[in-house]
N, C-alpha and C positions, 0 to 999 in steps of 0.2 A: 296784844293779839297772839303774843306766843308762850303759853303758858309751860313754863318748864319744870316738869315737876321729879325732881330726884326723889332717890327711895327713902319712906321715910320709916320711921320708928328700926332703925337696922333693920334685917335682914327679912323682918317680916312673917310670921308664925304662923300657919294653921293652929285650929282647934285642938286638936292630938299633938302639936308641937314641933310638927314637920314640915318642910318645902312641897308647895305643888308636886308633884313626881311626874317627871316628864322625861325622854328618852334622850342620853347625849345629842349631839348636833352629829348628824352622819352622812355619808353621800350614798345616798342610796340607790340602789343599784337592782334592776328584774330579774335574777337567774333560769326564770321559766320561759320555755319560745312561747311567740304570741299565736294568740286566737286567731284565727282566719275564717273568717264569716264569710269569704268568695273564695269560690275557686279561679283557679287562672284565665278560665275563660272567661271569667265575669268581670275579672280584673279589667282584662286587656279589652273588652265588650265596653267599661265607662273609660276607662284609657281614652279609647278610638271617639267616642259619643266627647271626653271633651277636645279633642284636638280639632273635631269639627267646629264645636261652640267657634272656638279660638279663633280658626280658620275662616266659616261661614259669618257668625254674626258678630263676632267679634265683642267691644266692650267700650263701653263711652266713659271718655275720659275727660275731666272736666279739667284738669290743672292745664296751660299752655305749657309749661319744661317738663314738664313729664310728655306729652304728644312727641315733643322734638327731640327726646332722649329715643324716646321707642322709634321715630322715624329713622334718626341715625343709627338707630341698631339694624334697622330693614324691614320695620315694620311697615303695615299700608293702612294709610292714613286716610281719613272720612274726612277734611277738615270743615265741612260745612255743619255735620253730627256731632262731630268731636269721635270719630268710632274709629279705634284702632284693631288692626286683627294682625294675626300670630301664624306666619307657618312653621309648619311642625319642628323644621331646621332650628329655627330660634326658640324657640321650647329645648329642644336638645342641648344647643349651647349653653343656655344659662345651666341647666342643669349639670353639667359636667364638670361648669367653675364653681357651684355651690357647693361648698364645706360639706361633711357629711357629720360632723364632730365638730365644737368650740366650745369656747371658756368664755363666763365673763366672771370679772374679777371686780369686787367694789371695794372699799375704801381700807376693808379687812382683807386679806389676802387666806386667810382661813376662813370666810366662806365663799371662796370661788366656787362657782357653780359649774358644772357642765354639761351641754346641750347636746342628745345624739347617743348613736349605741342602746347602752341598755340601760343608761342614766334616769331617773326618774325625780323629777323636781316639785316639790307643791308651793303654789303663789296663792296670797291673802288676794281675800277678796278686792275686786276692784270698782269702782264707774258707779255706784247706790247715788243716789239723792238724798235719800233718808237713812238716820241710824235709830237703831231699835235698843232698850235694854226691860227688863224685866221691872227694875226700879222705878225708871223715869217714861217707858212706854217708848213710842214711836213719834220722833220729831225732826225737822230738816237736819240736814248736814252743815257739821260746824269743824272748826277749825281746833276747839279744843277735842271732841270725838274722835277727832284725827289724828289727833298725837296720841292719844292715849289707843289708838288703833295697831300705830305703828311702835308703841311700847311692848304692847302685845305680842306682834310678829316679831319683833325682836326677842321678846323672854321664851316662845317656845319655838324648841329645836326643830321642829317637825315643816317650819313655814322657811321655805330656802328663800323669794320671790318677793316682795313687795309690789301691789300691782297697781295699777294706774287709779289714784286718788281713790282709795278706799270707801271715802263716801266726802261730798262735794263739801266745800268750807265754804258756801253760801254767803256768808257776812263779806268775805273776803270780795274785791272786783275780780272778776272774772277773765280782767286779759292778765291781772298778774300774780292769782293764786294758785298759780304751779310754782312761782320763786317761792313762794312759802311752801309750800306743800315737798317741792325738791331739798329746802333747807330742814325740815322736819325728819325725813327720811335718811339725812346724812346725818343729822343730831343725835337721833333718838335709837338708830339702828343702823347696822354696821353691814346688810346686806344689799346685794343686790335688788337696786328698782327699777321702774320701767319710766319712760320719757313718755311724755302726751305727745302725739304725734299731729295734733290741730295746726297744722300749719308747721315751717320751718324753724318760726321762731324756738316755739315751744323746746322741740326738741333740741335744738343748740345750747336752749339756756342749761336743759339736762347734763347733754355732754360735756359742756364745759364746767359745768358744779361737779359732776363728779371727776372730771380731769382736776380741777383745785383740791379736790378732797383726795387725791390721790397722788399730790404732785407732780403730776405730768403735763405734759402739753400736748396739743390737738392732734398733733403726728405721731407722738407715742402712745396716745391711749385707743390712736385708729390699730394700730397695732397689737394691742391689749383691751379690746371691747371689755368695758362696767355695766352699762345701758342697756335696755330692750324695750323695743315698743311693740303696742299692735298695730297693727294697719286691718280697720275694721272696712270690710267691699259692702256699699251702699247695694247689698242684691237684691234684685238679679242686674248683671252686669256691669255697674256703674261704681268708679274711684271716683270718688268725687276732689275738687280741686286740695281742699287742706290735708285730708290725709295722704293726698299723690304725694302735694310736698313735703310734706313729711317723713316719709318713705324716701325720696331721694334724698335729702338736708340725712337720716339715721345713715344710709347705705354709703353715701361721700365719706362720712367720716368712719366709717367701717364699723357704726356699731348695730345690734344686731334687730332684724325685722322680722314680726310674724305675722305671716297673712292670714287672715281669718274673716272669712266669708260669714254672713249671716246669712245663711239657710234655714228659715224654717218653714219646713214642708205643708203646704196649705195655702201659705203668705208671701211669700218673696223668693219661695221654688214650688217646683211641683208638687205633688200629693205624695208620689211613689219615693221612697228612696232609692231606688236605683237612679230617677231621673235628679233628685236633689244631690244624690253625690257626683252625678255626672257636672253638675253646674258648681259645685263648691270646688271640683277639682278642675274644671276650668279655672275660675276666680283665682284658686292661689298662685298657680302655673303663672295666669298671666301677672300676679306682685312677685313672681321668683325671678322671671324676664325683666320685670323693670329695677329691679333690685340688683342684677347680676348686669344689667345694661348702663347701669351708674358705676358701679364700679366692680368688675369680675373677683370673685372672691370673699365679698361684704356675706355675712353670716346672717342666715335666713332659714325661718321657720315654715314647714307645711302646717295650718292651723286647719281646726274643723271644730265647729259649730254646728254643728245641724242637727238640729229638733224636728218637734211638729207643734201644730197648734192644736187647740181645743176646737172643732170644728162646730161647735155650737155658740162659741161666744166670743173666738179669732185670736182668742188669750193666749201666749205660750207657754210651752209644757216642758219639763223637760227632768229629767231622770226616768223615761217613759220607757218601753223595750225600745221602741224605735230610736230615742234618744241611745242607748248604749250597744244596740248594731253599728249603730255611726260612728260612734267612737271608737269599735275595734275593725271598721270598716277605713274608718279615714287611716288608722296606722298602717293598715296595707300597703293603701293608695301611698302615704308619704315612705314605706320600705322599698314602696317598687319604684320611686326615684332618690332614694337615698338621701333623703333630708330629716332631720333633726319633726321630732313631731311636739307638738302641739294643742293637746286637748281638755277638755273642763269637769268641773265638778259642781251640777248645779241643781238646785228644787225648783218646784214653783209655791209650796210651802209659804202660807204669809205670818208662819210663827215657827219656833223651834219646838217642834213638838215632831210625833213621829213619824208623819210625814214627811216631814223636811229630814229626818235620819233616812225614812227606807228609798226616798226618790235618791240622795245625796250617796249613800251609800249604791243604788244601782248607776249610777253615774261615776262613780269611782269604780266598781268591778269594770264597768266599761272602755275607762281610760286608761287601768293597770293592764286589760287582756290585750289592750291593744297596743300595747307599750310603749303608752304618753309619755315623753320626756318632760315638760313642762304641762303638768297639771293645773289650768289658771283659776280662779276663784275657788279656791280650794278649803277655804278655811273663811266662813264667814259671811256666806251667802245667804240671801232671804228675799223672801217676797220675788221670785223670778228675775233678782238684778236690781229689787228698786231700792233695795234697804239692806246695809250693814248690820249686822246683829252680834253685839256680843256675848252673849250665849250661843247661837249656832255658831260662832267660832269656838267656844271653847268643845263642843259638841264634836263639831269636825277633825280639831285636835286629835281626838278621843281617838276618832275612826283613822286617823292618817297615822297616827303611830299604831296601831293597830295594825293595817296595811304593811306598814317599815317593817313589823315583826314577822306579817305572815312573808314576805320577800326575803329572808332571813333562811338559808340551806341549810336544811336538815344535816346535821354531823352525824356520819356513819363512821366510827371506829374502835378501836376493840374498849375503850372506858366508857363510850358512850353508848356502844351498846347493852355494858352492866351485866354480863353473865354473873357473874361470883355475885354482885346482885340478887338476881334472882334466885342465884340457890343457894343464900344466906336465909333469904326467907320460906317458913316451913308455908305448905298448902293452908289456904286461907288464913295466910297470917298478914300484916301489913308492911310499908314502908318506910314510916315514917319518922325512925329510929334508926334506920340503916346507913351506914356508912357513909352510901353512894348517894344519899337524899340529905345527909348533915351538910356532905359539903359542897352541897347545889342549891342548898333550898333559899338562900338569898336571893338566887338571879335563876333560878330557875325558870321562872314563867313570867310571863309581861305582866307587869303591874299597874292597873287602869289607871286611868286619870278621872275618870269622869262615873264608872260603876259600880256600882255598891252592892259586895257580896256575903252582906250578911242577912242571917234568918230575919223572917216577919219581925218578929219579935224584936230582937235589938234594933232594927232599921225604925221600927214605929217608937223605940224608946229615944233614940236619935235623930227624933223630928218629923219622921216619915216624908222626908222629903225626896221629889221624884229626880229624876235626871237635871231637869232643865234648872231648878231651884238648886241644885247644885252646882251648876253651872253658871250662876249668877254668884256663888261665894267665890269658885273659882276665880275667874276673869277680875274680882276684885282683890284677890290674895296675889295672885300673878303681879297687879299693879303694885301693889305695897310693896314684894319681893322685886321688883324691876329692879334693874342698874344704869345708867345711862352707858354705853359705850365711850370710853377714855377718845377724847380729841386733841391734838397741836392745837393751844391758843393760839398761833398764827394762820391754823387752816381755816381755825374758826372765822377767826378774823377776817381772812379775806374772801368766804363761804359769805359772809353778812355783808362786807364791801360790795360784791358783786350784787346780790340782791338788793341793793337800794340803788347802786348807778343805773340796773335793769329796770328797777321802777319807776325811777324817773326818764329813762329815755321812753321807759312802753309811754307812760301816761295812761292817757285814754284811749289810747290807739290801739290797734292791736300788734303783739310781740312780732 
């Protein structure tokens, strides 16, 4: 069931005889201030609209240890509802203990991520049912699409994130194919993943695989978070029991949580955006309180989701304008309490075609202006969430190093601004022999991965193939070029030890 497949024929060649060209591995970073879609009064106008939510109708909470964590914090408890509500005090406390800045560190300590500031992170796509390729079309989610998903995010530099089950390994049982799916991500890649927050189990069995994969134990990697989960709000207002404990079981062990409301305007918020961010910024407030009320200082995300639907047929939409207000709308909201943010990149595109570029691409303008820290489904989205696509990840690629470059400050200095340059060459003469272009013209300009900029003519003599058919040779050159990440045979060892004791204790039951 675990197909492992190292790189074969060496190193692996393109056509022309060269490697994919893809950008170092870098931490990237926004040097521009962000967009502000509200003014202060508008700010503090959904502010006050959610302290009410919080306060007046509060939020039904289905987990029993999470009610009695929040009652012992001060909150006031419904218990006949299950509705717990928020005054403003406790809104303020958590916020003051929550981190403004963190690190997680997985198994590689060179690619430690981190969350906050003006850090900017992109995560592969997560949660599909289905995986899509150009070759084989569009069929459920398997176990081997999976790995060859997470070889993927591993071989380009551009994917910091691995995100929660890239597309579903269906074959596998269902209460214990997160131990595969967790051993897959520490095998095949050396970065940063996210824990399934379905309950407490789930997420322990995370913590602690990557605690083994990292040599530590439970107390030192609460102190060194590898981990992230989401914590999805069943909106409008309602945690429902497994992701509450979930969320408590990430926050105990200090690894890191983002709330992330599903807001989408029409359906499960209001129509207006001002009233759907007024309830998405309730929603996360109140997973920052229950997160900060498990244990003050556990590292936590302000997330935002919020779209609209298609009001003719209730479908979601999403790289919409309205989709990318929210996005630089929700970064506000998470600067005006100082939390690490949290935002997406997604279509509603059921093929990699140019739709799913221009919706994808205004969905990234939206989450750079607003300056997402963790950019999630970033690479590899389709069909609105329901399908993995390996072509729209190599697609995405394309645009997030693209992104990495345009974030990249202009150097103003006396060589780079070239006078002697300039007046080496006569009036309408060229540059393309000049000095100052010999010994730039290498790295001078970003060099696509995915674009093709030659005339008609050589392009139709070289097949005439468009983007996306390029991007199916891509995503399989990438494969050939893969490497597996170097492991300790004893980490491995006891990475596999643990996943069969856990299988056999889950059974059938659930973890």
């Amino acid at each position: 069931m675990d197909p492992i497949r190292r790189r074969q024929g060496g190193r692996g060649r393109r056509l022309d005889g060269s490697r994919v060209p893809q950008l170092p591995w870098l931490e990237v970073k926004n040097p521009y201030p962000p967009m502000e879609v509200l003014s202060a009064d508008q700010l503090e106008a959904i502010h006050l609209t959610s302290l009410r939510i919080l306060e007046e109708l509060g939020m039904e909470v289905m987990s029993p240890r999470a009610v009695a964590i929040l009652a012992k914090a001060g909150a006031e408890v419904d218990q006949a509802s299950r509705t717990v509500r928020l005054n403003r005090g406790l809104v303020e406390s958590a916020l003051k203990s929550a981190p403004s800045l963190f690190a997680l560190t997985p198994r590689n300590p060179d690619r430690r991520i981190t969350l906050g500031a003006n850090h900017v992170n992109f995560g592969l796509v997560a949660g599909p049912p289905n995986v899509h390729d150009c070759e084989r079309g569009r069929r459920q989610g398997n176990f081997r699409d999976y790995c060859d998903f997470i070889r993927l995010a591993q071989y380009f530099n551009a994917i910091h994130v691995i995100g929660n089950q890239v597309c579903a390994p269906i074959e596998l049982p269902s209460t214990s194919r997160h131990l595969d799916t967790y051993r897959a991500n520490l095998l095949y890649s050396d970065r940063v993943f996210h824990c399934t927050a379905i309950g407490a189990g789930r997420a322990l069995d995370g913590i602690r695989m990557m605690a083994i994969a990292r040599g530590l134990d439970l107390q030192t990697i609460a102190e060194s978070p590898g981990v992230i989960t989401i914590i999805s709000v069943n909106s409008p207002r309602r945690f429902d029991e497994a992701m509450s404990d979930g969320l408590v079981a990430m926050a105990e062990h200090g690894q890191a949580v983002v709330i992330t409301p599903f807001t989408l305007m029409g359906a499960m918020a209001p129509v207006s955006l001002a009233a759907a961010l007024a309830q998405q910024n309730a929603e996360a407030l109140f997973g920052v309180v229950l997160a900060q009320s498990v244990r003050p200082g556990a590292p936590v995300m302000y997330g935002a989701f919020t779209s609209n639907v298609d009001m003719r047929s209730g479908a979601p939409a999403f790289g919409t304008p309205e989709n990318a207000k929210a996005n630089i709308a929700g970064g506000q909201l998470a600067r005006r309490y100082g939390l690490p943010y949290r935002t997406s990149n997604a279509s509603a595109s059921n093929v990699a075609d140019a739709q799913g570029a221009y919706e994808t691409e205004m969905s990234l303008w939206g989450a750079i202006l607003g300056h997402g820290n963790l950019v999630y489904h970033a690479a590899g989205w389709q069909e609105g969430g329901l399908t993995a696509s390996f072509e729209k990840l190599v697609l995405d690629v394309e645009m997030l190093q693209m992104m990495i470059e345009f974030l990249k400050p202009i150097v103003v200095d006396e060589e780079e601004l070239g006078f002697d340059a300039i007046k080496g060459v006569p009036s309408g003469g060229h540059f393309f022999g000049e000095p100052h272009t010999m010994q730039r013209y290498e790295h001078a300009f970003y060099r696509p991965l995915v674009s093709n900029w030659q005339n008609y003519e050589n392009w139709q003599l070289a097949g005439g193939k468009d983007a996306t058919q390029r991007a199916t040779e891509i995503w399989k050159q990438a494969l050939k070029e893969y490497e597996e990440p170097a492991m300790d045979p004893a980490i491995r060892e006891a990475l596999d030890e643990y996943v069969e004791r856990r299988r056999a204790e889950i059974g059938s039951g659930e973890p």
